[in-house]
N, C-alpha and C positions, 0 to 999 in steps of 0.2 A: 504493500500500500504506500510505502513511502517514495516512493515516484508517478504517484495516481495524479492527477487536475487536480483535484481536492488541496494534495498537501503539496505540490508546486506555487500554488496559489499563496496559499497562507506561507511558507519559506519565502516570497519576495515580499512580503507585509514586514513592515518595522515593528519595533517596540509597541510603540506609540499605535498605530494601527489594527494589532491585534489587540493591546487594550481597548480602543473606543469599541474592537468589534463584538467584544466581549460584553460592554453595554450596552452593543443595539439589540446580540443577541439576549439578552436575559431581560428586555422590556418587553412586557406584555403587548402593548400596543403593534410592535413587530414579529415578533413570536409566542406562542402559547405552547411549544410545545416542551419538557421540562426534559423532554428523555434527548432533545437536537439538543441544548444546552450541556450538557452532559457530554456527551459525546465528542463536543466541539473541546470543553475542557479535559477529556483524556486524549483527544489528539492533537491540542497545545503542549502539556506536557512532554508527550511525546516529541514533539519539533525542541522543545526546550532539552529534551536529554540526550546526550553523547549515546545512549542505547538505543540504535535503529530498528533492534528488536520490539520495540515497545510500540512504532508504526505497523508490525503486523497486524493483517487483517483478522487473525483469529483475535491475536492478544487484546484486540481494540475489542472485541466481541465479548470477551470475558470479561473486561471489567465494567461493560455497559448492561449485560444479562450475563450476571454470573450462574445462574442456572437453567439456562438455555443451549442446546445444540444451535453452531455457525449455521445459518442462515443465507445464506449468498444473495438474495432477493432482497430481501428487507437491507441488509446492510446495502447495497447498490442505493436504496429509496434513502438513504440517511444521506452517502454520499450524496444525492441529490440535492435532496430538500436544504443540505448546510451549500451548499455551491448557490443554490436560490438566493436565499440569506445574505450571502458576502456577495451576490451582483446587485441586490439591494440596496447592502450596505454602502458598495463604493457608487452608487447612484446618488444615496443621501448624501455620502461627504461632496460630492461636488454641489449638489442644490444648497446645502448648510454653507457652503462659501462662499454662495453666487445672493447677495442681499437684493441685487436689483430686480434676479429670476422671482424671489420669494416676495417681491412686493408687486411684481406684475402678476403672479399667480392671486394673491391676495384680493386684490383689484375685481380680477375675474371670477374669484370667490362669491365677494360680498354678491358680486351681481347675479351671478348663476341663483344665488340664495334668497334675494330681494333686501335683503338688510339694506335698507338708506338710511339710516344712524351713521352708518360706517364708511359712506362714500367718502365725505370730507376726509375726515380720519386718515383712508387709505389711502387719499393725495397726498394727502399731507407728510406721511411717510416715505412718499415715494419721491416727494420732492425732496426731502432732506435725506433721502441715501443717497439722491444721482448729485446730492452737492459735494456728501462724501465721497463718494467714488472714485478713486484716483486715476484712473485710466479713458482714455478715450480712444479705443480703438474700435473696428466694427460692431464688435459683439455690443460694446455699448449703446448705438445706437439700433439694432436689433433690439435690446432690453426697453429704452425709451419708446419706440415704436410697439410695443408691448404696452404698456404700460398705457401710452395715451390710445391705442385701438381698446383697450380693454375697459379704459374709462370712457370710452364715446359711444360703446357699446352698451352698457348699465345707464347712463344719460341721456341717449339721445331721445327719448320718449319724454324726458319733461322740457325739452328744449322749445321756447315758442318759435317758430319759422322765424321770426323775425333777428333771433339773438343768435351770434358769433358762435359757432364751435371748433374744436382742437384740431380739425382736418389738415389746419395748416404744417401741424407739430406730427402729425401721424405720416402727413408725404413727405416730411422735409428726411424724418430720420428714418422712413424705407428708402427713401433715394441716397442718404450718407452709408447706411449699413451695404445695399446692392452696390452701388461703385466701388467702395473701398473695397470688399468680397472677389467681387470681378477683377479690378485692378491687381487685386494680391493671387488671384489663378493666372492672372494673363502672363503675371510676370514668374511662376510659378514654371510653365507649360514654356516660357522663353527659355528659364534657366534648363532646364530637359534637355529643348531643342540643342543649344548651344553646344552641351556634354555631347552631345550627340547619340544620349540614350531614346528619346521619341520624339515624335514630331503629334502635338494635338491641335486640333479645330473646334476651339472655343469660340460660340459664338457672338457676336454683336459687339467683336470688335471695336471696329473702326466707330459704331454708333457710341459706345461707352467714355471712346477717348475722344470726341465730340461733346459729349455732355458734361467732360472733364474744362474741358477747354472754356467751354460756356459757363461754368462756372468758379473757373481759377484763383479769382481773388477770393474768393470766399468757400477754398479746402478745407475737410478736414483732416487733423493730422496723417488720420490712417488713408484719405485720398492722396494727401501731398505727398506721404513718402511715399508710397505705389508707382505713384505719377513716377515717381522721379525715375525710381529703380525701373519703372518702363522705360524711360528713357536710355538710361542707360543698357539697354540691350537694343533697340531698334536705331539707335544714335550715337551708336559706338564711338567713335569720333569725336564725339564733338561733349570736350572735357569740362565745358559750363553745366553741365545735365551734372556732371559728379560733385562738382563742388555746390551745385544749387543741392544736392541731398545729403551733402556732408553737414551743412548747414541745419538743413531738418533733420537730419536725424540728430544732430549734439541738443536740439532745441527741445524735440517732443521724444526722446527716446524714453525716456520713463512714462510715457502713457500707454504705454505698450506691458501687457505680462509679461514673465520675465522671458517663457519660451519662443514666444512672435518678437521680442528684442530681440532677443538674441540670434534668428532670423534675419533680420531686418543689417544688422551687424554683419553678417556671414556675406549679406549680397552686395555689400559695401566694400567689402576687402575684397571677395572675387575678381569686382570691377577692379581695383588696384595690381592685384596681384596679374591680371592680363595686361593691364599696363606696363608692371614690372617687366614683366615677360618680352615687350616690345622693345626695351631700353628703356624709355620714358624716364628723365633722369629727377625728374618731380615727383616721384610714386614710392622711392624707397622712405622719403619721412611723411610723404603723404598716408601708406600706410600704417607707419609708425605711430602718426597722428591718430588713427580710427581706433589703433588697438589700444593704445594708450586710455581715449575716450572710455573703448568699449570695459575699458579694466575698471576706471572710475565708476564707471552705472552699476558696475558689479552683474552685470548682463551675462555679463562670459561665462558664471558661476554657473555650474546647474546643482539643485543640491550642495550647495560649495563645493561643488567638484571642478576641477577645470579639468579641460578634454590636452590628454597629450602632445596632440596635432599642435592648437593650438599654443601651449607653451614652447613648442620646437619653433612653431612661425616666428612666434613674437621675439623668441633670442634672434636667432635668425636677423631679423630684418633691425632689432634694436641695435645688433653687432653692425651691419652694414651702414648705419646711419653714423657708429661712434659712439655710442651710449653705453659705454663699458661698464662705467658706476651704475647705471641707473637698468642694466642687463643684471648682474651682481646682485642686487637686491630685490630683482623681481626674481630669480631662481631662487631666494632663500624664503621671502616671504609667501611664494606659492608653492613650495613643493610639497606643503602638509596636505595640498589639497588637490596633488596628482592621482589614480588612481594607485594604493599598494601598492598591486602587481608590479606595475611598468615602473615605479617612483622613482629606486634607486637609479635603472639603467637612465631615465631622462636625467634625474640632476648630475651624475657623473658624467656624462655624454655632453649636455649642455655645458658645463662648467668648464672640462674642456676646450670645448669650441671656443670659449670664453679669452680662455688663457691664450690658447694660436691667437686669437685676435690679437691682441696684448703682446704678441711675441713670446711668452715666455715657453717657451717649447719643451723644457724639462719639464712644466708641471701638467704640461698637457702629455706628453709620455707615460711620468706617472699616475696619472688619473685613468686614462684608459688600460692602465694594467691591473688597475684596481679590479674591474669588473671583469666578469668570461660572459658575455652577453650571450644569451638563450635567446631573445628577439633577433630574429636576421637581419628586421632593418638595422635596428644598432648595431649588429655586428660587421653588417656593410659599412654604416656610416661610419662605426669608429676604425675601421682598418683605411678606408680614402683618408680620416682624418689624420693618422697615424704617417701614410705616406705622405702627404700636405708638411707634415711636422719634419718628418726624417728631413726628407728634399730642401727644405726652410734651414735645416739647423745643419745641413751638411755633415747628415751624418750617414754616407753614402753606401758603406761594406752593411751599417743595420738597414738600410732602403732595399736593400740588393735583395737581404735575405726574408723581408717582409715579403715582397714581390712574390718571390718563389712560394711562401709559405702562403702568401693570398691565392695563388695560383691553385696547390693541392686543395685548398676551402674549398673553393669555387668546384671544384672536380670533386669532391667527395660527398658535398651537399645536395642530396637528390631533391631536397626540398625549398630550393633556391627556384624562382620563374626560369626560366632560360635566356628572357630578352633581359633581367637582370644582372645574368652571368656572360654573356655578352659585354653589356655595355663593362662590368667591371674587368674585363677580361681585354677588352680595347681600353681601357687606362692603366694596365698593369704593360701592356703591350709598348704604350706611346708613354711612360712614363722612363720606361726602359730606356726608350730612343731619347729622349729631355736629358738622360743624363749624361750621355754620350756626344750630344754636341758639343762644341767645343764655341763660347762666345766669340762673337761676329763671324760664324761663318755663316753666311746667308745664304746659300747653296742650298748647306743640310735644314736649314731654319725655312726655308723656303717647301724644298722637298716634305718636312714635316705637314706644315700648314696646311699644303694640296691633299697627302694620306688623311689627316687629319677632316677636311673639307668633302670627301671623296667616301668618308667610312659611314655607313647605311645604319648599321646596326646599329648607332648611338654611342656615344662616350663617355662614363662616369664620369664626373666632374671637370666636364669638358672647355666651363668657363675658366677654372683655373691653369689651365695645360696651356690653353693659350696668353694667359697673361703671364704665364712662366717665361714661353718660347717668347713673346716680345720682350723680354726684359731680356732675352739675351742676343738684340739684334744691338747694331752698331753702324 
């Protein structure tokens, strides 16, 4: 039983989450049944104990009918009925979170019921959450849109023809929830297109980003950054579209939850990082700028976690820009909050990288002997690093012998891609030949550059070989 749906389920629940669920189940108003509460707490204990035995299916049967024969039927119906329960449960924690959802159901309440004591009332609350409400991004205006159909709906019968109603508050926020919705698929179905994973035909288009335009000065934030990030895929080019949503996004990023932020972040650096990619000599502190930003919102966090990728980026391009101190202290004050697993191998690897920056090339030798990296990317990336360092420090008989010993890796690793072992396998190749020129001969420096220019297959760190072989023309 211990790898059933049941207890998969409850194993990715927290602390925190199997207590609340422990109160939704043992409230009569959500369950009545006293033998599912039972049950649920001898297969908590059971996730709670180092004894896997104690998830058996029989053993769960014996301490809920201790004088009972296993049942295979009934218990299936328990597994059931508790799986019910806990898609309940996590239905209510999100209704219990969402106040604007719980005051436009309210709204719709009173009226389904006839209660007009309670009309005002349940404006009046619904007017002071949407003040509270920190965010304004579609859903919010979906909720308002709620909220005033639901009150036009319980009112419109004592309305005399002659007097004013909400119709105007009810199309304004279906038409901010629909654009922003639409805008954030359109540019959803670009990013796809782009990767080159699908091509979709969303409709009305070109009608939407008309209606965008008609009404421009008066976006809301979840239109204006759509808008933008639209732009920046169908107006590639043209670099005012990036910095007009660099601007909105430092402006309204916190009106966004934290997972559509940090979205919203992601298609910002995108656009940078293809920049990068062109040269664009404005894009390495430009992206520096975003992530910087995006580090302040604290956006990047998911569950204070940050994603590996991203702390490899951000050294990465903090490195490139010069920001050694201020690289140095973002590796120390985030590494609590890398995943485990991967921790050590990023902050040794990154710290590293650090130090080559810096020149200091013993401690980046030392650093990377620290670790036998199990992840093949790090164990790729710190052996290029490794050669980067020799070659730098001139220290050419241990170059020699990395090479070779990169070589047998590459050969012996059946769990390497191939177009990996390739590209590392042409810079173990042309690293070889780097050291063997001799400066100013431009012949052999020449001859490189065309091999170099000529090789299909890709070159590990192919920006560096070449700024190596210029530095050794004359």
């Amino acid at each position: 039983m211990h790898n059933n749906k049941l207890i998969t389920i409850l194993k990715h629940f927290n602390k925190s989450d199997l207590n609340q669920f422990h109160k939704y189940i043992v409230s009569p108003y959500f369950n009545k049944s006293k033998q599912l509460i039972k049950f649920y707490e001898i297969i908590l204990k059971g996730i709670n104990s180092p004894k896997i035995s104690l998830l058996e299916k029989e053993n769960v049967w014996k301490k809920l009918f201790t004088e009972q024969k296993y049942n295979d039927v009934r218990f299936r119906k328990l597994n059931s009925d508790l799986l019910k329960m806990i898609e309940g449960f996590l239905s209510q924690q999100i209704f219990d979170e969402n106040n604007l959802q719980k005051v436009a159901n309210l709204i719709e309440s009173v009226g389904i019921k006839g209660i007009e004591k309670l009309y005002s009332s349940a404006m009046r609350i619904a007017t002071n959450e949407t003040e509270k409400y920190p965010y304004e991004d579609a859903d919010f205006h979906l909720k308002q849109y709620q909220i005033q159909k639901n009150y036009y709906e319980i009112i419109q019968h004592e309305f005399k023809h002659s007097e004013r109603q909400n119709l105007e508050e009810i199309d304004k926020n279906l038409d901010n929830f629909y654009l922003a919705e639409k805008l954030r698929y359109m540019c959803a179905a670009l990013s796809q297109k782009q990767r080159g994973a699908h091509k979709y035909d969303l409709s009305f288009e070109s009608e939407v980003i008309n209606l965008i335009k008609a009404k421009k000065s008066n976006l809301t934030p979840a239109e204006a950054i759509y808008y933008q990030i639209y732009l920046t895929y169908v107006e590639e080019e043209n670099v005012d579209h990036y910095y007009q949503l660099k601007s909105i996004l430092k402006k309204y990023s916190l009106k966004f939850h934290s997972i559509e932020g940090k979205t919203l972040y992601d298609s910002t650096i995108n656009y940078c990082v293809k920049k990068l990619n062109k040269g664009n000599s404005n894009f390495p502190l430009e992206t520096f700028d975003i992530y910087e930003d995006y580090l302040k919102k604290g956006l990047i966090y998911i569950d204070d976690e940050l994603d590996p990728f991203h702390f490899k980026n951000i050294v990465v391009i903090a490195l490139r820009v010069g920001k050694y101190d201020w690289t140095e202290n973002f590796i120390h004050t985030n590494k609590q909050r890398l995943p485990k697993a991967s921790r050590e191998n990023a902050v040794t690897f990154n710290l590293a990288r650090l130090h080559y920056y810096k020149k200091d090339y013993e401690k980046v030798i030392s650093l990377l002997q620290e670790v036998e990296y199990e992840d093949i990317v790090y164990s790729l990336s710190s052996k290029s690093l490794l050669i980067a360092t020799y070659y730098e420090n001139n220290e050419i008989e241990a170059l020699y012998s990395l090479l070779e010993s990169f070589r047998v890796y590459l050969n012996r690793r059946k769990d390497i891609p191939d177009i990996w072992k390739r590209s590392r396998r042409n810079l173990i190749k042309f690293t070889k030949k780097l050291i063997r020129i001799v400066p100013g001969d431009n012949k052999a420096i020449e001859k490189i550059k065309e091999e170099i220019e000529n090789t299909a297959d890709g070159i590990a760190d192919v920006k560096w070989l070449k700024e190596k072989i210029s530095e050794l023309e004359k």
